[in-house]
N, C-alpha and C positions, 0 to 999 in steps of 0.2 A: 792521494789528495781527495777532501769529500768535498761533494759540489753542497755548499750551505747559500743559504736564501738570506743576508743579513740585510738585516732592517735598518734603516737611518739610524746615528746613535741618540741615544736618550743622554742628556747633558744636565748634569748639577752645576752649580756655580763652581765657576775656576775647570780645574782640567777633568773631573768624574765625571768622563763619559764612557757610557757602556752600550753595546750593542746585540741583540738579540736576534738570532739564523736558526732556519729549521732547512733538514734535507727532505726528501722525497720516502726517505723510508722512517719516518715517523720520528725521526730524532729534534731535539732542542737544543742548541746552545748558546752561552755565554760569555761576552769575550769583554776585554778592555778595547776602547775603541784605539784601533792603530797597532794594536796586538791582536785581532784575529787567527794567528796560526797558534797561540795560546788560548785553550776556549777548555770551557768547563760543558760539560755533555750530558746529555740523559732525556728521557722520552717526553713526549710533547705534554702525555698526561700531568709528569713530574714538573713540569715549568707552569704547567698552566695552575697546578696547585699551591706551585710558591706564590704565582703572581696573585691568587684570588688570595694566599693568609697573607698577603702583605698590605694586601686591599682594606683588607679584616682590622689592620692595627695589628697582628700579630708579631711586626718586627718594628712598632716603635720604641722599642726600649730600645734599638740601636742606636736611633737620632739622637 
């Protein structure tokens, strides 16, 4: 079991809530919130590059 550091979840309207954990050795993850033993993973640098292109507008064509 990895010890992860999860943050409060981040909530959309209705049930899209998502939460975000780092561990101590450099990792990042992604979970749904209340599904944390499901988490999507990968280095802090990699999250933190999603979060800035999202920042950017680079994932509004999703909305």
């Amino acid at each position: 079991m990895r010890d992860i550091n999860w943050e409060a979840p981040y909530c959309g309207e209705g049930n899209s809530c998502f939460r975000i954990g780092t561990d101590t050795t450099g990792n990042a993850y992604i979970a749904v919130a209340g599904a944390e033993d499901r988490y999507l993973t990968d280095s802090r640098e990699a999250l933190r590059a999603l979060i800035l292109d999202i920042k950017a507008g680079k994932a509004d064509h999703l909305l």
